[in-house]
N, C-alpha and C positions, 0 to 999 in steps of 0.2 A: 480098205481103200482099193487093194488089187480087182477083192470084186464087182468096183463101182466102174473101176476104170474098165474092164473086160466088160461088162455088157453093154458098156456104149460102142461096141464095135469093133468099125473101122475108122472113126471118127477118130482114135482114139491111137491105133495100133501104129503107128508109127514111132510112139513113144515107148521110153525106156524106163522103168521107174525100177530104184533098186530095193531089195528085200531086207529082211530084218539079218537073214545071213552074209554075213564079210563075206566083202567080193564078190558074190552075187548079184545080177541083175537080171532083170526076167520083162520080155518083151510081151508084150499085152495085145496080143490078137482077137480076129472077130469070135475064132471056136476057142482059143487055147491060150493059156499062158506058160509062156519058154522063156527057163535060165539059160541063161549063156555068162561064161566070167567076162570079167571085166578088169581091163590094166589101167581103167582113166581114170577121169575124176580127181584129176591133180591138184584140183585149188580147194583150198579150206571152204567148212559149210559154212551158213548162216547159221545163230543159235535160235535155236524152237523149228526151226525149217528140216520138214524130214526130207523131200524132192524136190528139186528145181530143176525145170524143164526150159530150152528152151525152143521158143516158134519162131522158125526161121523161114528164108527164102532164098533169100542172093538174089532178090531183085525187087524191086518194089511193085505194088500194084495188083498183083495176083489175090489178096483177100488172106495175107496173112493177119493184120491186128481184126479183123471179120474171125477167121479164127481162133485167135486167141480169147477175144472179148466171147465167144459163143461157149469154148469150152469152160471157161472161165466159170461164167454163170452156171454150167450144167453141172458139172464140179460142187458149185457150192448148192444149187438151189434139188437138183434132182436127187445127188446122193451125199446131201450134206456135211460136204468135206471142209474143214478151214482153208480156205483160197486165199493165195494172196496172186496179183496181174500187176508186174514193173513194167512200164513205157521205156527201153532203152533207145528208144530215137529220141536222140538229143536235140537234131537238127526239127526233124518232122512228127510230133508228139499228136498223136491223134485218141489217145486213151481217154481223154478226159471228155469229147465229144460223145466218143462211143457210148462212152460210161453214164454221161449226163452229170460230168463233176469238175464245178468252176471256183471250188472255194481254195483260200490257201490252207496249208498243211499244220496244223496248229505243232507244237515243241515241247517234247515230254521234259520230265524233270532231269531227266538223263541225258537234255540237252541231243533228244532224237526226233526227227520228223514224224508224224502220227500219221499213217495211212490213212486217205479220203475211202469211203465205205457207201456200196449200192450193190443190188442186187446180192445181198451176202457176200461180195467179194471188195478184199482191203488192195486199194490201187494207191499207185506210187508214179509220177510222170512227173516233167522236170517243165511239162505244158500247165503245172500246179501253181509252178515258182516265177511263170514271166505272164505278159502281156497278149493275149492270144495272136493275133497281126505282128509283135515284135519277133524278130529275127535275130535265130542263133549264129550269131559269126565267132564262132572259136575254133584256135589250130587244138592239137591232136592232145598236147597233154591240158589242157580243162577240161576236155570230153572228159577225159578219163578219171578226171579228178569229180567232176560231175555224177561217173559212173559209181564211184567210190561211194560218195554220198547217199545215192539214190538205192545203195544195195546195203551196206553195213550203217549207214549213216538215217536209218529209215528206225522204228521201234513196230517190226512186225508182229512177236508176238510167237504163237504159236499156229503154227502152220501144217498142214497135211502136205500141202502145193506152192511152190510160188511157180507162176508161169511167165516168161521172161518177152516180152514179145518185142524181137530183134529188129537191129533196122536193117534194110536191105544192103545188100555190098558183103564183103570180106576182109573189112577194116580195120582198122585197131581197136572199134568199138566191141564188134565177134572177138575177137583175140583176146581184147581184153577179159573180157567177161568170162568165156572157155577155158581162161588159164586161171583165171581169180577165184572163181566159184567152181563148187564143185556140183558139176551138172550129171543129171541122173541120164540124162539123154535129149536129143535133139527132133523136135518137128520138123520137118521139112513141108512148108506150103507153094504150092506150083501150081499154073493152067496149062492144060494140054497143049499150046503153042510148040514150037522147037526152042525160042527164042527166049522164050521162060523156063523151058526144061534143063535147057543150057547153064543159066544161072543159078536153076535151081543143084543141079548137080555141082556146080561149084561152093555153094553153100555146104552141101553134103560131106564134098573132098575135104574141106577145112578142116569141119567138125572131126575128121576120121583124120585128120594128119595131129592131131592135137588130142586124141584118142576119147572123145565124147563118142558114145555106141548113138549109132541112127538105122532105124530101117526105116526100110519104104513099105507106102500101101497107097490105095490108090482109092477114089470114090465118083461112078461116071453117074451122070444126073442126064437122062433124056426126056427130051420137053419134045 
């Protein structure tokens, strides 16, 4: 898996995924891969789930669920890893557009939702369970109980990946999830702007106050 995720880049090297040795984590660069320890990762895993990553931003707009859904696919279809892609925007769920997945979640015998599946990757969105046009109005704790659902309350299976693609802000929704789960490392997705750099670094502080490892990398595209 290390060496699937290393030669996609810089695509890639932002992420943190940890190793088969305690305590370890090793950051996945365009030439190298570097351990560095690690004190986070405070909340319990998911079972069959080796890494959960999440893609964040701290602002909306910028082409994080674009990256999520890209890495996602390349993950499972180029170096054929078990992928799993949770939608945690409650409010703004756009995975199942991405994804081209409009059915409901059928309920295992375990009384588990059963991931919707395309492109090789098993997706989960709470845009699964409503009315596309219907609107989420819930206070703080149904989120979370929604969150609850959508991550333990799911029958993923066995996974390489789950990629978590966040909703923008630094809400109780992030909070939650970075203290619930135990996250191998954090994407940070951003455009050159200030105004989204800004936010995007407030996503970063979060993650690093609540001790999930993030580095930066960067990718310039001239047209």
């Amino acid at each position: 898996m290390l060496k699937s995720l290393q030669s996609m880049g810089s695509i890639y090297s932002t992420a943190v995924i940890r190793s088969s040795q305690p305590n370890l984590l090793l950051r996945i660069g365009a030439n190298s891969v570097t351990p560095y320890s690690a004190a986070a990762a405070t909340g319990s895993s998911i079972d069959g789930i080796k890494d959960i990553v999440a893609v964040a931003s701290g602002k909306g707009g910028v082409g994080k669920s674009t990256t999520a859904v890209n890495l996602a696919v390349a993950l499972a279809k180029k170096f054929h890893l078990k992928v799993g892609l949770l939608d945690a925007d409650i409010y703004g769920p756009s995975i199942p557009t991405m994804m081209n997945l409009h059915a409901k979640p059928e309920v295992s015998k375990e009384m588990k939702m059963v991931p919707l599946e395309n492109y090789g990757v098993h997706c989960m969105s709470m845009g699964f369970l409503v009315d596309e046009d219907a609107p989420i109005v819930w206070r703080g704790p149904m989120v979370m109980s929604a969150i609850e659902k959508l991550t333990r309350g799911v029958a993923w299976g066995s996974l390489d990946i789950l990629l978590v693609d966040m909703p923008p802000g630094t809400g109780d929704t992030q909070l939650s999830i970075s203290q619930r789960l135990k996250l191998s490392g954090a994407l940070i997705v951003s455009t050159p702007q200030d105004i989204a750099l800004i936010d995007a670094r407030r996503g970063a502080n979060m993650f690093l106050k609540v001790e999930v490892p993030v580095r930066t990398s960067f990718f310039a595209c001239f047209i």
